[in-house]
Structures are given as C-alpha cells and as structure tokens.
C-alpha positions, 0 to 999 in steps of 0.5 A: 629707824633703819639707819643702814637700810638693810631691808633693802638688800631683801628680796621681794620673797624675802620682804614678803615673808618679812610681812607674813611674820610682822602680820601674824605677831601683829594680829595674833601674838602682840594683843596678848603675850604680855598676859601669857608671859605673866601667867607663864603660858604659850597656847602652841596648840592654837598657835600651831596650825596658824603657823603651818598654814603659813608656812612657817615650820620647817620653812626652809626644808623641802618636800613633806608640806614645808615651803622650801625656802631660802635661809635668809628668808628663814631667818627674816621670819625668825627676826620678826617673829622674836620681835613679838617674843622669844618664846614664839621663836624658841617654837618655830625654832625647835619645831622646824630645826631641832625636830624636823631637820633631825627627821629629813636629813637623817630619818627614813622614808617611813619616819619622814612620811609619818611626821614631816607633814603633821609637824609642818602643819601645825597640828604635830608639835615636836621638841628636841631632847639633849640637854641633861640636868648635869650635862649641859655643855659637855653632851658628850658625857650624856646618861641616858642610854638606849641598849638593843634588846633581842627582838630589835627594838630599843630601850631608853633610860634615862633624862632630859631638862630645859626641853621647849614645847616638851609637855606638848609635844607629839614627838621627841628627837632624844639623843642617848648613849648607845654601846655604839656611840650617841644615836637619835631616836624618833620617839613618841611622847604617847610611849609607855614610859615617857613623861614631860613635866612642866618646868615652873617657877621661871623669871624668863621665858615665860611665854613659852613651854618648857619641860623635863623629859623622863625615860623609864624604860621606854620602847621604840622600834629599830626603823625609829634610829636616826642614820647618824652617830656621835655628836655630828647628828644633834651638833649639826640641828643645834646649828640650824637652830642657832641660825634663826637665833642670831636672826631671832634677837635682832628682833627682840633688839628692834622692839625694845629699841623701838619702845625707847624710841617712841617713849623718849619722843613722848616723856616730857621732863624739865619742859621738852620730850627726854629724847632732846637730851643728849645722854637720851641721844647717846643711848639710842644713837649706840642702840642703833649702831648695835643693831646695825651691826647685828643685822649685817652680821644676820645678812652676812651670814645668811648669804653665806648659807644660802651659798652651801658655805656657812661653818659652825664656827661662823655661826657661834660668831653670829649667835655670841655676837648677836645676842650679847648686842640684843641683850646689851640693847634691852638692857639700855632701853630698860634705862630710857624707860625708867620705872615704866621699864619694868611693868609689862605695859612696855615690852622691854623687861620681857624681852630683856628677861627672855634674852638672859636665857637666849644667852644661855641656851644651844651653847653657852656665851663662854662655850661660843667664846671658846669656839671662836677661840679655838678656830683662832688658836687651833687648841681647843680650850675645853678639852 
C-alpha cells in the first residue's frame, strides 16, 4: 500500500524502531483503545515503563538513560505509534520534547540528574504548561507569573489549560512572566499550591490525559529555573514536538486509509466488493497520493534535521501540511466506511476526531498559514 516505497529509504536502525513501535501498539494499544477512547481513559501509568523500556521517551536525547537516537528514527517511532492512536503520540511527545527537551538543554546538572532518568524510564511522567485559557496563540501575553522572593526561591500564580498527562504528572515545565521576561521552571506536581484537574466532557482525544494546571502561590527553589528567557525556551520544545506531529499523522492517515482499503475489498453492494467502483477507486487512489505526499515531506524534513539544518518555518510547513493531509484522509475514509464509519469497531471516526484537535494544538492551522506567509513576504501578519 506503499505506492512510493518510502520505507525503503530507512535504514536498518530506523526499520527496526519501525518494528519496535508497530509491536508495541500491536501487542498492547490496538486489543483495547477503542474502549479507553470511549470511556475517555489512557492508563499512562502502565503504559510508561513499557515504553521507557524501549526506549521510547527522550528517544532522541542523549545521556540520562534516553536511546540517542537519529531524528527520523524519532519520528518513525512517533508514525507508528499515532497509527495506533493520537493520544498514545501526544504521550510520548510531551514526555520526551515538551518535558524533557526543556530539562537537558536548558536545566542544570542537578535538575538534569534528578528527572532525566525517571522521566525516560517510564516511571516519571512529565507534562508541558504553556498554553493559558485566554492566551493560546498569543503566549507572549501569558499571565502566570513567577516573582523572586528575598530568600531566592520563586513564586508562581497563575494558570494553564488543554495540558496532556497534566493530572499524572510527576513534574510540570511551566512557562511564566517573570519581571525579567518569561522564564521556565521545573516544577514538582507534589508542590503546595499545585493542582491538575481533569479536563472532561471531550468529543476528541479521548485516550488521552488532558488537565488544567493551577498555581496558588506555589514555591520553587532558584536551582529550578531553566537557563533561558523570552519565548526562544518554550517555542524551541514546541518545535520538537511539532517534528513527531508531522511524523505522527501520517500514521493516523495510514490507519484510517488502510480500513477503507480493506473494507472496499470485502462490502459487497449491487453484486461485486465496493472497492470495484470507480468513484471507491478515486477515493483511495487521492488517499494514497496524500499520504505520499506526507511522508516525503515527514523524510524530507527528517533529513533535514538529522543534518543540523531544520528551521522552525519548515516544520510548520510539515505540521500544516501534514496534518491537513491526515485530516483530509480521515474524513474520506469515514465516506468509504458509510454508517460503519462512525462506531468505534473501525478506527477511522477515532482517529478522524483526534486529528481536529492535532489541527489545533502546538500552533494553530491559521498560526502556521501565517508563519509560512511571514517567511514568504518578511511581514509578520500577526503582529
């Protein structure tokens, strides 16, 4: 089904993490996200350390116990597991490049040597707090603030919303005002002051933890400041993150694409299977090409960074790209499927709602149209 045989171009590492994730979603995601994804659950507790012991959080982070891999094979890994499901991605994502890039390329020793090992391990979960109820796109304008009090440690006040693995965490990365500009800070969820509740009542996402972050005077020590300020700190993990979703969602294309596949060769209507059609075939024959597309992109790119090379602007190319083709895929199959397109006994109407927030989340379509518009024009529209 791979027309343009782009798993060819992998290497034999890359083909074996390829088969490490496809196993693990086989063996232990597949037999039951339809269920965790309607009663709105993610066991990330039990799910943690089999993942660490794969290698699979911080996977492309050295030292601390991560695998130090390339960044295609990180993105291979983030393919196979968004196929099994977005919010088993959205996981891996926030544990390796939203909390962990933050804590190795800007934390101290101590810090690094406190939570690296644990967080890549599985039995530590970490999660990401930037986005605010009223400042999604704008996160320059953020109002939780951090202020230094005489005996050097800090005080954060303040709110975060839409925060994966937020009520499971071990540890929040939270980005705050500071009278110096926005600085992060290593907190403990174990912190006086700190809560996470659940964010309920979601129509997508479901097999995934999703909080708001409250911070009532809440105190850290100084040796918890991450060594950056302004927004360079948390806009350099957000492209980390939206590496593995322009890799992510051509798996969550794939699935669904491969359910419609399958189901056009076995619904029989008006005497022979639907897939003998030719509208049926167009629709795959677009599908396929779309995914193509993606995953030359996903390669392009991945080679790109794997070289030192990548910029931010090209990887809203891949993540507004790629995830309009996912969507765009998802939606068709749904078509192919007819009414059994929306029952969870098929995995397209879950993998079609979970890509209308992967759309949304870490910079918006219409912030990414902007960006690319920006790096075309050298005006920056949204300012």
């Amino acid at each position: 089904m791979d027309l343009l045989n782009l798993d060819d171009r992998l290497t034999e590492d890359q083909r074996l993490v390829r088969d490490t994730a496809q196993g693990f979603v086989r063996d232990h995601v597949l037999p039951d996200v339809a269920t965790w994804f309607e009663e709105g659950t993610f066991p990330a507790r039990e799910l943690g350390p089999v993942l660490g012991s794969l290698g699979m959080l911080g996977m492309h982070l050295s030292g601390y116990g991560c695998a130090g891999l390339d960044a295609t094979s990180y993105g291979v890994a983030c393919r196979e597991l968004e196929a099994g499901d977005s919010g088993l991605r959205s996981f891996v994502s926030v544990q390796g490049s939203l909390a962990m890039f933050p804590i190795w390329k800007y934390g101290s020793a101590e810090l690094k040597e406190e939570w690296l090992p644990a967080l890549a391990a599985g039995t530590a979960i970490g999660c990401f707090g930037l986005t605010e109820p009223d400042h999604g796109s704008d996160p320059a304008n953020m109002k939780t603030f951090a202020k230094q009090d005489p005996s050097g440690d800090w005080i954060l006040n303040g709110s975060k919303m839409w925060i994966t693995n937020g009520s499971v965490a071990d540890v929040a990365v939270v980005w705050a005002q500071t009278d110096g500009g926005i600085r992060g800070f290593v907190v403990p969820t174990s912190s006086p002051g700190f809560s996470a509740p659940l964010i309920h009542r979601k129509l997508s996402l479901r097999a995934s933890v999703t909080s708001s972050l409250y911070f009532d005077d809440v105190r850290v020590p100084a040796s918890s400041v991450l060594d950056v300020v302004g927004l360079k700190g948390p806009l350099s993990c957000l492209s980390e993150a939206r590496f593995g979703i322009l890799w992510g969602v051509v798996g969550a294309g794939r699935a669904c694409f491969e359910a419609a596949l399958e189901y056009a060769k076995t619904r029989v209507q008006f005497g022979k299977p639907i897939a003998g059609f030719q509208l049926t075939q167009e629709k795959l024959a677009w599908m396929a090409v779309a995914l193509g597309q993606a995953g030359l992109t996903a390669l392009h790119l991945g080679a790109l960074k794997d070289a030192g090379v990548l910029r931010p602007q090209q990887v809203s190319f891949g993540k507004l790209a790629n995830v309009r083709a996912a969507l765009d895929v998802a939606r068709e199959a749904r078509s192919v499927l007819g009414a059994n397109g929306v029952t969870l006994e098929y995995p397209v109407i879950r993998h079609m709602n979970n890509l209308e927030s992967v759309l949304t989340y870490e910079g918006t379509q219409e912030i990414h149209t902007l960006v690319l518009g920006e790096a075309l024009t050298g005006v920056a529209a949204y300012r």
